[in-house]
Each structure stands twice: as structure tokens, then as C-alpha cells.
C-alpha positions as CSV (number, residue, x, y, z in Angstrom):
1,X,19.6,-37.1,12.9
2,X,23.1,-36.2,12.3
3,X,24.3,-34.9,8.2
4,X,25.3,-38.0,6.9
5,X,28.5,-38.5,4.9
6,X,28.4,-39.8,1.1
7,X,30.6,-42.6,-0.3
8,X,32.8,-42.2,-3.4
9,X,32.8,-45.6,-5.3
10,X,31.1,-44.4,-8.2
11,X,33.7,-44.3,-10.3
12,X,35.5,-47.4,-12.4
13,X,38.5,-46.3,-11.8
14,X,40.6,-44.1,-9.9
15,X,43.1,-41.3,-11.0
16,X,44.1,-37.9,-9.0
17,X,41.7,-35.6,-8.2
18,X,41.8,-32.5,-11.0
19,X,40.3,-29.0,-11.3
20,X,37.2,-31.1,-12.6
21,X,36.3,-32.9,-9.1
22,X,37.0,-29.6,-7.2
23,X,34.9,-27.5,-9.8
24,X,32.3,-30.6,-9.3
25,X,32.3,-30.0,-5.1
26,X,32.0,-26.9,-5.2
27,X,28.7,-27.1,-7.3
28,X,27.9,-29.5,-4.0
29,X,27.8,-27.3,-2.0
30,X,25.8,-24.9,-3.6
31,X,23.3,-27.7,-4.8
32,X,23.4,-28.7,-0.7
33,X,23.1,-25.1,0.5
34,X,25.6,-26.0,2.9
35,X,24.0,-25.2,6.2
36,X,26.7,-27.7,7.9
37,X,26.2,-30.7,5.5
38,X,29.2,-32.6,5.2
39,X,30.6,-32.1,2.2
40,X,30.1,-35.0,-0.7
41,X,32.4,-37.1,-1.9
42,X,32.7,-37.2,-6.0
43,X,33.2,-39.5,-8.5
44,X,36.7,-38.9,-9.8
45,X,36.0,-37.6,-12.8
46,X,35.7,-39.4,-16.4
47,X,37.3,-38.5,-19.8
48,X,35.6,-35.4,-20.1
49,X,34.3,-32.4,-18.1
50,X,31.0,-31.8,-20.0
51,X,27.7,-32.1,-17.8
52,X,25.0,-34.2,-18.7
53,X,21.9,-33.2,-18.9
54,X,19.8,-34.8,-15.7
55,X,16.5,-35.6,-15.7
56,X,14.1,-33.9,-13.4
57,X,14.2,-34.9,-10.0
58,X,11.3,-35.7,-8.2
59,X,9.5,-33.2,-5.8
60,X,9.0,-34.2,-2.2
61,X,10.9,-36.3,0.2
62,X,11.7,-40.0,-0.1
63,X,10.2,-42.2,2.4
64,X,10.4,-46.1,1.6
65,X,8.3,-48.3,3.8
66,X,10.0,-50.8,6.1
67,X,11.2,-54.0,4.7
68,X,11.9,-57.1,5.5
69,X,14.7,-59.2,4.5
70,X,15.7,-62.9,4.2
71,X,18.9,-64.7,4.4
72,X,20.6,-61.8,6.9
73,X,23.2,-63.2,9.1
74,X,23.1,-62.4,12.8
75,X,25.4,-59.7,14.1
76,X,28.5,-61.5,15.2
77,X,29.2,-61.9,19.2
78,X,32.2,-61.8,20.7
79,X,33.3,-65.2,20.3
80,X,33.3,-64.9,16.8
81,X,36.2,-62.4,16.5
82,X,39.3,-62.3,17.9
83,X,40.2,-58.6,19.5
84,X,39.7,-55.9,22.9
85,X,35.8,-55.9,23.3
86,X,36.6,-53.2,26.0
87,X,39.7,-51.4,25.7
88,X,39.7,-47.9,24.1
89,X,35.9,-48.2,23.0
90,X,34.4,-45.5,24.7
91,X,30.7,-45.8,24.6
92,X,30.3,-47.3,21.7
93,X,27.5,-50.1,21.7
94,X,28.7,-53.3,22.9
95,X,26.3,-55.2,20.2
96,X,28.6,-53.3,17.5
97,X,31.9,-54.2,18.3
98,X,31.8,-57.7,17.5
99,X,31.3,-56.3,14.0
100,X,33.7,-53.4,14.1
101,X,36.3,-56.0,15.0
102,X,35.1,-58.6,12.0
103,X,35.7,-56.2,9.6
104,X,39.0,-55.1,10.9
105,X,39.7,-58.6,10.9
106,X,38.3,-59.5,7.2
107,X,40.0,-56.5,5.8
108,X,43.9,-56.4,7.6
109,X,43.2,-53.0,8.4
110,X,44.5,-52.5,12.0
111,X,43.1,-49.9,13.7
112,X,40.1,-49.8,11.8
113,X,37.2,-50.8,14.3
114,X,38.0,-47.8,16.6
115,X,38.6,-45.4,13.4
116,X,34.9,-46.7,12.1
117,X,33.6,-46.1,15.4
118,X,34.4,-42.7,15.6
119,X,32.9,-42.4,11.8
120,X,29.2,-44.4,12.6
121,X,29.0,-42.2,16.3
122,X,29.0,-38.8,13.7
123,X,27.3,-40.1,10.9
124,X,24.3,-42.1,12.3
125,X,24.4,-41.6,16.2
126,X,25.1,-45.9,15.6
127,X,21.7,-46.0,14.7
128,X,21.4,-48.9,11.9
129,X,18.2,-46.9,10.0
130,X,19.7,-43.6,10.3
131,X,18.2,-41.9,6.8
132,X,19.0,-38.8,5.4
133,X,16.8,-38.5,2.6
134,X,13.3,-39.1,4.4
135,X,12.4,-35.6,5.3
136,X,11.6,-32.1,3.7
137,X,14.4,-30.7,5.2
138,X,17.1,-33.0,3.5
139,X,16.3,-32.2,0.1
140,X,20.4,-31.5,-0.2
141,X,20.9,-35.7,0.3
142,X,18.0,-36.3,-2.5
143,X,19.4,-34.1,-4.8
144,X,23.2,-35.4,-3.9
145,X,22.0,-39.3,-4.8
146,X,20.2,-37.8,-8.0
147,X,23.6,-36.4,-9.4
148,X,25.2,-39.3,-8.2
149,X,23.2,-41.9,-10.2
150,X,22.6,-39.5,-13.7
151,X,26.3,-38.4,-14.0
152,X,27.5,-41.8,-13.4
153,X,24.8,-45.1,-14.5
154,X,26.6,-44.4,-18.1
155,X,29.9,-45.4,-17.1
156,X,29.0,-47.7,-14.4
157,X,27.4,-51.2,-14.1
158,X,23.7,-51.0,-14.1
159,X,21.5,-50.6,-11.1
160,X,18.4,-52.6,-10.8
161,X,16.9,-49.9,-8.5
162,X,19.4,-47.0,-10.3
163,X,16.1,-44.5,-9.9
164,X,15.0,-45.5,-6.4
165,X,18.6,-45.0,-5.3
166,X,19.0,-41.7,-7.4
167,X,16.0,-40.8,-4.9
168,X,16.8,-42.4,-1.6
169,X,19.4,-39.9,-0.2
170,X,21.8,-41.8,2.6
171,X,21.6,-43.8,4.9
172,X,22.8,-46.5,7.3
173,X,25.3,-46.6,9.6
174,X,27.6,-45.2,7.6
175,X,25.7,-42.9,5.7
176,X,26.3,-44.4,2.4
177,X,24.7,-42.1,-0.7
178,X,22.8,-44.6,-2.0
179,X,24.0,-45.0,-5.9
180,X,27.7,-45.2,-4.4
181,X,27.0,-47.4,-2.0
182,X,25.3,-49.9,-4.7
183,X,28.2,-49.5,-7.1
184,X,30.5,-50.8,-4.2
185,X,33.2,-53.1,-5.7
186,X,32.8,-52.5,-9.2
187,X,36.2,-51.2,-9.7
188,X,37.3,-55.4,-8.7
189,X,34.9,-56.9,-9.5
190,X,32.9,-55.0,-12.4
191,X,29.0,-56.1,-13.0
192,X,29.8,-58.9,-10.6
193,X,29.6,-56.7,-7.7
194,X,27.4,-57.8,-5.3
195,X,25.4,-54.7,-4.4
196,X,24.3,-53.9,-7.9
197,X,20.7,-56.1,-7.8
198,X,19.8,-54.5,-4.3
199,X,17.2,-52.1,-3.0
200,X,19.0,-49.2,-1.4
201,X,17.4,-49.8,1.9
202,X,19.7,-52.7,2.4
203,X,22.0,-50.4,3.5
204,X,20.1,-50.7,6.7
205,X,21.4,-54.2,7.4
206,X,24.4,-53.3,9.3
207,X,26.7,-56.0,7.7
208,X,25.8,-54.0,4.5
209,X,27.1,-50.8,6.0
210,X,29.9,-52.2,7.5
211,X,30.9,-54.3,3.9
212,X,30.3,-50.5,2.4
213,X,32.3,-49.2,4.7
214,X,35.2,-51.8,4.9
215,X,35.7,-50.9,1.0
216,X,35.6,-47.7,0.8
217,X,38.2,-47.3,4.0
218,X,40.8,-49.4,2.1
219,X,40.2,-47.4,-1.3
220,X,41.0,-44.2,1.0
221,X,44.2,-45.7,2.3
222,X,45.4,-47.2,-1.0
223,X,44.8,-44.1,-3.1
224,X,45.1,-40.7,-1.3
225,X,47.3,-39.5,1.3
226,X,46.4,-40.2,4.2
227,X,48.1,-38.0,6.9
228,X,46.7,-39.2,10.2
229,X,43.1,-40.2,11.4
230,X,41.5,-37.0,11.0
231,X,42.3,-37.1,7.1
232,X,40.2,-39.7,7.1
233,X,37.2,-38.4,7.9
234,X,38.4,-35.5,5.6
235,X,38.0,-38.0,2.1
236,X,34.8,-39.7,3.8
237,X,33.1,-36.6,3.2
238,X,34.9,-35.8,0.1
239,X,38.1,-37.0,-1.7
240,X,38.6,-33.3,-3.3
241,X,39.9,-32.2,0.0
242,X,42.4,-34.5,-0.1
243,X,44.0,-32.6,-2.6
244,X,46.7,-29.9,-1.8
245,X,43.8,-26.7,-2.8
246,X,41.3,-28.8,-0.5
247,X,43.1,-28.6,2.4
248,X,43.1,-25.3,2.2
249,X,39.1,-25.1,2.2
250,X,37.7,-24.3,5.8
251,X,35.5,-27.4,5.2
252,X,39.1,-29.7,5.7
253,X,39.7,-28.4,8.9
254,X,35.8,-27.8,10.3
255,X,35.6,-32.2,9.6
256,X,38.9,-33.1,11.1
257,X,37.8,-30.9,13.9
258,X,34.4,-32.1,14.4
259,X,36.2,-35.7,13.8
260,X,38.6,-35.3,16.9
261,X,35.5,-33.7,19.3
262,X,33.5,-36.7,18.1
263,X,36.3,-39.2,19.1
264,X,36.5,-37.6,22.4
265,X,32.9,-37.3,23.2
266,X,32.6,-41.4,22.5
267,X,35.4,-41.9,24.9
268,X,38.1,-43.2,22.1
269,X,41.6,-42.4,22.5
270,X,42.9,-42.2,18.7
271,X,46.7,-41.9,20.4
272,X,46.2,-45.4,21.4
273,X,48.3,-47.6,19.1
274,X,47.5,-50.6,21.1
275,X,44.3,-50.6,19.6
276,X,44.7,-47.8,16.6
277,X,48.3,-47.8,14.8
278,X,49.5,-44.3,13.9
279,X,49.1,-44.9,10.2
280,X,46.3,-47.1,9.2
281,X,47.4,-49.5,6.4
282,X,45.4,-51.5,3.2
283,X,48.1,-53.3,2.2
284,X,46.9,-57.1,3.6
285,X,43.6,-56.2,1.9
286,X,42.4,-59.8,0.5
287,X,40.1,-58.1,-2.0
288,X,36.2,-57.3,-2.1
289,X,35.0,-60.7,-2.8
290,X,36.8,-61.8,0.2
291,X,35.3,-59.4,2.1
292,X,32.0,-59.5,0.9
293,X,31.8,-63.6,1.8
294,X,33.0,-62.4,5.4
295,X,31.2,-59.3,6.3
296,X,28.1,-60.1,4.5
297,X,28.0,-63.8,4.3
298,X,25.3,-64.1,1.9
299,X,23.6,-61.7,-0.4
300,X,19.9,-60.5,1.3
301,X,17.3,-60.5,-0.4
302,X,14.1,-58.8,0.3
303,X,11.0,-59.9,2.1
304,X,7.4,-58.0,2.7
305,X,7.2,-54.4,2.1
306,X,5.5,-53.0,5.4
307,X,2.0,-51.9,4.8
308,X,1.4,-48.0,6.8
């Protein structure tokens, strides 16, 4: 299974990112032990510097039974979309593109289906239950969703799962770090957000992800410079090299690397601007509600827990 990125909508609001997030990333790594994990994205950072003091984190790896879930809308099809369903997609799964499309429809984000494409084909191999949490040797994604959750459930809205998400690592197609991922849309829509109530596996449900994902794209491209496509993939596996001392880091050019051999290995031209503008814009975003109602269409909830 392929290092899964981590989302950065922890935070309730954004500012630049200061000698505090890159001190914070760097203590990442170390925590991560590197060994190739994409780097984390953090929470920008709040009023003051001082660490909390986190509670122990369990030993051993997280692995959460199956589940089922009720009221999940069907992946869209073709004819529910308007858009290319074969220009400039490589190899990526024809089932998928229906929804790659929707959200780059939802979210006035041209250009986006492709970009995402690239992003789920190096994250999750496109494969919807992609965890990265659920064995020994990803201890670095346990201990990334434990920080995640202790340093921020203070200044955030409550989680009703805040510990088993503090546990669960990342996961989907995405590879959403599971407190982040739950937080989604609280800097809109505050403890109305609609991921707050939800067991992390629902970031399994691919119009989850692909709501995850649509909000954390457009908080990318309305709040940090965004050179080309490659600097995309640079803040999805962490906003601190975004700044002018992370580019400099070898991590910011060993992702935009790995982001361009991805691209090519799935067959997507990123110099197409029939299907993927040079500059990828939020500014027709209609807002995470909006999106939400689109992507997700109504809130799943959970069904049986399988029995092993």
C-alpha cells in the first residue's frame, strides 16, 4: 500500500505558515522516522507555541472491522456529469471518473478531476479502503492521527469518535489523516460541519473522500501559492513546504518529482489545458455546504460492524 498523504483542515482558521509549523514538521518527521513517508500536513498553528502534553498512545496497530453503511449514494455514471470521460485520463478507472468530474463540477475547480487523479493513483493505488494505519509497520500514520487529534480537539469542534480517529491513521482514497478529515468544513461552517458525528472509516465511502478532498483542494488554492500542479501535491503532503524555507527542503522537490512520474505512469498529460488549465483556480467555489449536498448527497450513517 502506498504512504498515504495527511489532510490539513484541523485548524479554525488560516494564517501564514511561521517558524512554529516548520519547527512542528520537522518533529514529523522524526516522530514518522521518515523511511519515505510523505511528509504531514500541520495545523497552522494557534496563539501559542507551547506543546501539550498528549496522552499515551495506544500500543499495537489499529484494525477496525468492516462496516456497513446506510443511506450511501451510488457512484455517479457518466450521464450524470457533464465532461471528457476519455480524454487525457490515462488508466484511471473508468468507475471513478464520473466522480472525479462531479466534484470538478460541484466545486468550479477546472482541471481538478485530472489533478485528483494523479493524487488518488499515489496515495491509494485508487483503491477505496486503502488504510495506512492497519499494520505494525505504519505506526508513523497512528502516531501522526494521535498528534493530530490531542494538539488540536481543544480548539476545534468536538469529535464523536475524536479517540478512534486519534488511532485510526489514514485512509481512503485520498489518504485523509483521520482527525483532519473529520474536522473538514469547520472553518465555514463551525460545529455544523458534517463530518464531525462520523466514524473514521467513512472515509472509505468514496464520495467521502472525494467531499474531503474537494475542500481541502480549494483551501490549497485560496490560501498558499500555488505555482503549478506539482505544488500541489507539495501542500497535500504538507503546507510548511509551501513556504519560501520549505521549498528549499529536499522533501519539496522528492514530491513534485514523484508527483510528475506518477502523472506519467497513469497516462495524464498535466500540459493538457483542454482538460487541466495551467493554473487551477477556487474562485467559483459555492462553499462546503454546497458541496457537501453534491458530492455526498446525504450524511451515512453506519450499519453492522462485521463480525471476524
Amino acid at each position: 500500500m502506498s504512504k498515504i498523504l495527511r489532510f490539513v483542515v484541523g485548524s479554525a482558521v488560516l494564517t501564514g505558515i511561521g517558524a512554529a509549523a516548520l519547527r512542528y514538521y520537522q518533529a514529523r518527521q522524526q516522530a514518522s522516522g521518515q523511511g519515505g513517508v510523505t511528509p504531514t500536513p500541520t495545523p497552522t498553528p494557534g496563539p501559542t507555541t507551547d506543546e501539550p502534553v498528549l496522552p499515551p498512545q495506544p500500543e499495537g496497530p489499529s484494525k477496525p472491522a468492516p462496516m456497513s453503511w446506510q443511506n450511501v449514494a451510488p457512484l455517479p455514471v457518466a450521464a450524470d456529469v457533464a465532461g471528457d470521460m476519455t480524454r487525457n485520463w490515462g488508466t484511471t478507472p473508468v468507475d471513478l471518473r464520473p466522480l472525479l468530474l462531479l466534484i470538478e463540477q460541484v466545486t468550479g475547480i477546472a482541471g481538478a478531476a485530472r489533478i485528483l487523479a494523479v493524487v488518488a493513483a499515489g496515495e491509494s493505488e485508487f483503491k477505496a479502503t486503502a488504510h495506512n494505519g492497519d499494520e505494525q509497520g505504519e505506526s508513523g500514520e497512528r502516531t501522526a492521527s494521535w498528534r493530530a487529534y490531542w494538539r488540536n480537539k481543544d480548539r476545534n469542534p468536538p469529535l464523536a469518535y475524536g479517540e478512534t480517529a486519534a488511532n485510526f491513521g489514514s485512509g481512503g482514497l485520498f489518504g485523509g489523516l483521520a482527525p483532519y478529515a473529520l474536522w473538514t468544513g469547520i472553518q465555514e461552517m463551525k460545529d455544523k460541519a458534517p463530518l464531525l458525528g462520523s466514524d473514521p472509516r467513512i472515509l472509505f465511502l468514496p464520495r467521502v473522500a472525494g467531499f474531503v478532498a474537494a475542500v481541502y483542494l480549494q483551501r490549497l488554492l485560496r490560501n498558499y501559492e500555488i505555482r503549478d500542479h506539482a505544488d500541489i501535491k507539495a501542500g497535500w503532503g504538507s503546507v510548511s513546504l509551501l513556504s519560501e524555507a520549505g521549498r528549499k527542503d529536499p522533501d519539496y522537490a522528492r514530491i513534485r518529482q514523484k508527483f510528475f512520474e506518477k502523472a506519467t505512469k497513469l497516462g495524464i498529460d498535466l500540459a493538457d489545458e483542454a482538460t487541466i488549465p495551467a493554473k487551477l483556480s477556487a474562485a467559483a467555489w459555492p462553499g462546503v455546504a454546497a458541496v457537501f449536498d453534491k458530492i455526498v448527497v446525504t450524511l451515512p450513517t453506519p450499519g453492522k460492524v462485521a463480525v471476524s
